[in-house]
Each structure stands twice: as C-alpha cells, then as structure tokens.
C-alpha positions as CSV (number, residue, x, y, z in Angstrom):
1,X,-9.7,-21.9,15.5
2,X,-6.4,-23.5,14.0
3,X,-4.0,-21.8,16.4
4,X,-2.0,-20.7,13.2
5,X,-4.7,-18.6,12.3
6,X,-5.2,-16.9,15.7
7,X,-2.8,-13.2,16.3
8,X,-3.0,-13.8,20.0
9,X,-0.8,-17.3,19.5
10,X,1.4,-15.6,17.1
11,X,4.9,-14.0,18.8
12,X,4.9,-10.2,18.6
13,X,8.2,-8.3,18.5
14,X,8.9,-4.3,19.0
15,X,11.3,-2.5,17.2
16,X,13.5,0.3,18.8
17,X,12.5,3.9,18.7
18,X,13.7,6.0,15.4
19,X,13.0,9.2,13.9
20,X,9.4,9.5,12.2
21,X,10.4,9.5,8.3
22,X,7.3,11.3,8.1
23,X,6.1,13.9,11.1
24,X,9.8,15.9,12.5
25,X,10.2,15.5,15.8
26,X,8.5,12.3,16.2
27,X,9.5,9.1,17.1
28,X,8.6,5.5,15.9
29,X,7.9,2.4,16.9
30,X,6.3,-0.9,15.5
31,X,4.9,-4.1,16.4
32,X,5.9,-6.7,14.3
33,X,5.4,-11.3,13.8
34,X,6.7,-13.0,10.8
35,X,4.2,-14.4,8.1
36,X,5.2,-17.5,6.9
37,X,3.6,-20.6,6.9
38,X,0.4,-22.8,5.3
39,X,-1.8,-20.3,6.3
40,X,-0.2,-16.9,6.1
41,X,-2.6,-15.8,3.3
42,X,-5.2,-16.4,6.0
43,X,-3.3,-14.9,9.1
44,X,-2.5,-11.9,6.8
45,X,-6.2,-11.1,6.3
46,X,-7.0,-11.4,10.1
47,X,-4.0,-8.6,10.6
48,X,-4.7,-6.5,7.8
49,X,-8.0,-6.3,9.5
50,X,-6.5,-5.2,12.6
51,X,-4.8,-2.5,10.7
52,X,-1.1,-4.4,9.7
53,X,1.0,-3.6,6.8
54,X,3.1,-6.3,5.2
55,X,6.3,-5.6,4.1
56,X,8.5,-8.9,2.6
57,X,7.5,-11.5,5.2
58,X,6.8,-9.8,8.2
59,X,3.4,-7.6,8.8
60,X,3.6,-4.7,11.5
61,X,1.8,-1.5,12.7
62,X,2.7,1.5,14.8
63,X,3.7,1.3,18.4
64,X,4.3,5.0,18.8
65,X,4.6,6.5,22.3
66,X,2.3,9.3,22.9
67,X,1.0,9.6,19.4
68,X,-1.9,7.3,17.4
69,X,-1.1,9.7,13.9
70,X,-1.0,7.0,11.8
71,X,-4.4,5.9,10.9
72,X,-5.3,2.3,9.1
73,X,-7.5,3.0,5.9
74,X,-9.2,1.2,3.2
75,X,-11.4,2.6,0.1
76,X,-14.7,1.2,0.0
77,X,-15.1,-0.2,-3.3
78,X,-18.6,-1.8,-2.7
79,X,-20.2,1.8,-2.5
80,X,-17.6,3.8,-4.6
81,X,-18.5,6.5,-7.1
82,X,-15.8,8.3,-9.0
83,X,-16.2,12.3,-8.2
84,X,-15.4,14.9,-10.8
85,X,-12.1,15.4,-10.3
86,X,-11.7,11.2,-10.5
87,X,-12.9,11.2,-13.9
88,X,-10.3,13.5,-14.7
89,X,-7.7,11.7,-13.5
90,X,-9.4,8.1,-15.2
91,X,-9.8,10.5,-18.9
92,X,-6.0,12.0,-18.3
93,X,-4.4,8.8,-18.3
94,X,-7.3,6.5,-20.6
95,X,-4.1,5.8,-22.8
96,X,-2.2,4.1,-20.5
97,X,-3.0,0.0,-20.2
98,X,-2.6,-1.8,-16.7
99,X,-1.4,-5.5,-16.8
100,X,-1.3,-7.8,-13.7
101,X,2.1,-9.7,-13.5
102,X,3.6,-12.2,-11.7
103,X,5.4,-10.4,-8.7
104,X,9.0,-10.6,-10.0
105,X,11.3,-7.8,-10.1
106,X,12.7,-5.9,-13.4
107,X,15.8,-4.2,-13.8
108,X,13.0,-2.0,-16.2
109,X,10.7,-1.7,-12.7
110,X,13.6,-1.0,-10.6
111,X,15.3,1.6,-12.2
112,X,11.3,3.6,-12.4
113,X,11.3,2.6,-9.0
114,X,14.7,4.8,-7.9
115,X,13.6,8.0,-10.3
116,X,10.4,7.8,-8.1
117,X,12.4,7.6,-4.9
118,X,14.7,10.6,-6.2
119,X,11.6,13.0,-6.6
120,X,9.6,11.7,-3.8
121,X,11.5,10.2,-1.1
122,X,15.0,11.4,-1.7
123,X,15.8,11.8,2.4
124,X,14.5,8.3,3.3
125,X,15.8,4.9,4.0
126,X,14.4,3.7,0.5
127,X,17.0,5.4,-1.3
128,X,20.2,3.1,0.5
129,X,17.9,-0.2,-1.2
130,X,20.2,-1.9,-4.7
131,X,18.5,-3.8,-7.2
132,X,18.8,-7.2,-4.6
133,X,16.7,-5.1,-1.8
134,X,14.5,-4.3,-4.3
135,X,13.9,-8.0,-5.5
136,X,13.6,-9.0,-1.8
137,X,10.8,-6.3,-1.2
138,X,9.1,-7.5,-4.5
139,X,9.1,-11.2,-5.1
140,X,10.0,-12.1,-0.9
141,X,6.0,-12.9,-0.2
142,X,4.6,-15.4,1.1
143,X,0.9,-14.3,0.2
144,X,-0.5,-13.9,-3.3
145,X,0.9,-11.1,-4.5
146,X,1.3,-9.2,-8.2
147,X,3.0,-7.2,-9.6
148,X,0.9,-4.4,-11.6
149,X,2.5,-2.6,-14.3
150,X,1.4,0.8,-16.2
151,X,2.7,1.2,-19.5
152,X,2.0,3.6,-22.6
153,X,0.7,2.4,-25.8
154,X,4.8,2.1,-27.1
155,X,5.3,-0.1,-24.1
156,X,7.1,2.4,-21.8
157,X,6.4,1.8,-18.3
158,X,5.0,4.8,-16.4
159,X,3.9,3.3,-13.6
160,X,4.1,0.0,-11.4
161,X,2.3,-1.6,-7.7
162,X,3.2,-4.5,-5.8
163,X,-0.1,-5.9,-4.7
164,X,-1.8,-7.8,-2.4
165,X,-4.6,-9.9,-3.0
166,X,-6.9,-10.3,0.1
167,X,-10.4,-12.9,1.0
168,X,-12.2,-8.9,0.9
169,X,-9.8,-7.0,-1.2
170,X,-6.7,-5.4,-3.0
171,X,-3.7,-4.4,-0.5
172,X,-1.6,-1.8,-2.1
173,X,1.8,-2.4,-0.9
174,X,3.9,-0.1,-2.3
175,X,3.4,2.5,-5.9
176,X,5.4,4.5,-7.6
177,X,5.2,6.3,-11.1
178,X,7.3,8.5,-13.5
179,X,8.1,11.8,-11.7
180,X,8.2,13.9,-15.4
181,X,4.6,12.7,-16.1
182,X,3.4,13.9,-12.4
183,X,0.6,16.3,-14.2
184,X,-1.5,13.0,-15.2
185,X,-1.5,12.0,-11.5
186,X,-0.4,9.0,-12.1
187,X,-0.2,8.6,-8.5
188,X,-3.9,8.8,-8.1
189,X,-5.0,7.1,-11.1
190,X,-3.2,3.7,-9.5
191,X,-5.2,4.0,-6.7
192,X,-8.2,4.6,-8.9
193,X,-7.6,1.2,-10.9
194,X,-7.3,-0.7,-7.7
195,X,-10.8,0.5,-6.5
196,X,-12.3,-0.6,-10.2
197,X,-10.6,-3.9,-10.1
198,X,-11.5,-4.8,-6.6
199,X,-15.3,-4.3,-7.8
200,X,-14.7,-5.7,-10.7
201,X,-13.3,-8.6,-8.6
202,X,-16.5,-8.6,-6.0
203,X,-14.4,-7.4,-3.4
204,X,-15.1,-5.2,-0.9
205,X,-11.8,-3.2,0.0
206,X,-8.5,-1.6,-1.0
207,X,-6.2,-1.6,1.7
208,X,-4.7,2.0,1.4
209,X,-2.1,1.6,4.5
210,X,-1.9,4.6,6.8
211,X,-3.5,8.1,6.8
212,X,-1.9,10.8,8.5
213,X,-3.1,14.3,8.9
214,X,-0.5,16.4,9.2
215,X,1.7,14.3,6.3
216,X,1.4,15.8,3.1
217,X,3.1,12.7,1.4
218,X,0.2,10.4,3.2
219,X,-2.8,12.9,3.8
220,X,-4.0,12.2,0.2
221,X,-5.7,9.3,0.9
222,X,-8.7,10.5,2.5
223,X,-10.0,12.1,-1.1
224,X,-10.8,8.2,-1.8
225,X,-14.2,8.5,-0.1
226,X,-15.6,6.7,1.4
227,X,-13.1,5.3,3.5
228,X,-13.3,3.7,6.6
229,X,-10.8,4.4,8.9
230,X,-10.0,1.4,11.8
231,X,-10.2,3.4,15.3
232,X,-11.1,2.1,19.0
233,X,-14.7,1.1,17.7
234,X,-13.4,-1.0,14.6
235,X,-13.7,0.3,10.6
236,X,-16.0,2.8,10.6
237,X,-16.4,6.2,7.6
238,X,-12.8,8.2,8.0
239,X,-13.9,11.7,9.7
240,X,-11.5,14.8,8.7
C-alpha cells in the first residue's frame, strides 16, 4: 500500500483536555493528523472508516479519558425506507429546492449560519468564528467537498450543508437552517436529502458524525435507521 494511504504511517497528534461542549462535567480530548496531499481524498475515506471527522484540513476523533460517549454513525442508504414521520418531514418541506454548489462561502450563507448558531449553539466556541473563520471552515478542504444550499421557491435560503463526498458515501460536515422555520424540521429534512442523494448516487452511506446518548443536541441521529454504529467489532446496526 502507498504509505500515503496507510493511517499507521500518518503522524497522530492529541489535543489538551477541555470542557465537553456537549455532556457537563466531562472532559475532551482528540486525536488528530493533517489531510493534505495527492491522496487525501483517499486517506480521508480509510479514517472516516475508522470513525474520523474532518474539519478544514485536519480529521480527528475522540480521545476521552474514561468515557467512549461519542459514537461514530452512518445512515444506511442502501437498505433505507422513509418511516411515517419521514414522509412528513419530505411533504412539510416539498417546496423547498436543494442545489449542490461549489464549496465557497456567502456573506448570504454566513449570516444563516450565525442566526443558527444564536438559537442552537449560543454557549459554544462557534459563536467567537467572523465571516474569515467561516470561509476557512467552508472552502479550506482538501477533499471534494460542496456546498448544498436550501432555498424557497422566491430564492430565500432556509437552509445550507457543507458536504463531503466519499468512494461509499455523503459526509455531512456541518448543517444549519433557519431557526423561525424550526416546525418544518428543516434540520431533519437535510439529513433526509442526503440519504436520497447518496442512493441516488449508488452509494452506500451518509456519514452522520457522532451519536451521543445522553446529548439531546446529538441523540437525534439514531431515528435515521438503520444505522450502523462503529464499536470494538467494526460497523455494525446502532443498538439503543
């Protein structure tokens, strides 16, 4: 294997310990290697598979002490059926048109972006980020990655995900939505598009990042059966 390819020749680093931005009490940690290179589409497949997140150029995944609460998940697209409440959700929100962009940031996506992070994540390190951070985080990639816009049939943009394209599937890096129009879960509906498109695409997988438990923000993702969760024996059907 072309040692560029291969995690174990990569050069891992571990972040300091910090508060848990989302279980009080806790502390976190995270392994972390840059992504850059000929091959990092590659190299980011074989880490996502290993249950990585990228953020910019650098993927990582939890190093916590004493606690394993953060659980790698993926949707499986391949075997996916919408339940009832799904079909809500995909009838709710038929008006609204998705378009795949080019991942480069708006002042348009930005200023969505910080309304979300008002109603949502108003006590977290997001909220310090300008309209510079936010470029970074968008168009900083060195994978193939787009930019997925939700807009109203006037053109008003409701909803937005930086994505990932993967060998078997859709990443979903980062979503957000227009907090006033909560009661079309938009929120959901994203993450219902990515499943279609992946299977519209012949891919397996959305990558859905971590599950955790006892979050409220993150629990949500285990209603996207089936999902395989990654655990000591590999991917295997998420148990609750």
């Amino acid at each position: 294997m072309n040692s560029t390819l291969d995690p174990h020749e990569k050069k891992f680093f571990a972040t300091p310990r910090m508060p848990c931005p989302y279980l009080p009490g806790k502390f976190e940690r995270k392994v972390f290697t840059e992504l850059w290179g000929d091959d990092a589409g590659r190299l980011h497949d074989a880490l996502a598979a290993a249950g990585f997140r990228r953020s910019q150029g650098v993927v990582y995944r939890p190093l916590c002490d004493d606690c394993a609460a953060c659980v790698p998940v993926r949707a499986v697209a391949r075997e996916f059926h919408p339940r009832k409440w799904m079909r809500r959700v995909v009838a709710r929100t038929a008006h609204i048109e998705a378009g795949e962009r080019p991942a480069i940031a708006t002042v348009e996506q930005f200023r969505l972006f910080r309304r979300y992070l008002s109603w949502r994540h108003a006590d977290g390190g997001m909220m310090d980020m300008d309209f510079d951070d936010y470029r970074f985080m968008v168009e900083d990639t060195p994978v193939s990655t787009s930019m997925v816009e939700f807009r109203e049939p006037g053109g008003r943009l409701v909803g937005a995900c930086l994505t990932d394209a993967m060998a078997d599937g859709l990443s979903m890096v980062y979503s957000f939505s227009r907090p006033d129009l909560h009661r079309l879960s938009l929120g959901s509906a994203i993450v219902l598009w990515h499943i279609r498109r992946a299977a519209e695409l012949g891919l397996d997988y959305v990558y859905l990042g971590y599950w955790i438990a006892e979050s409220e923000k993150m629990a949500y993702k285990a209603r996207f059966a089936p999902i395989e969760a990654l655990g000591p024996e590999g991917w295997v059907p998420l148990r609750r």
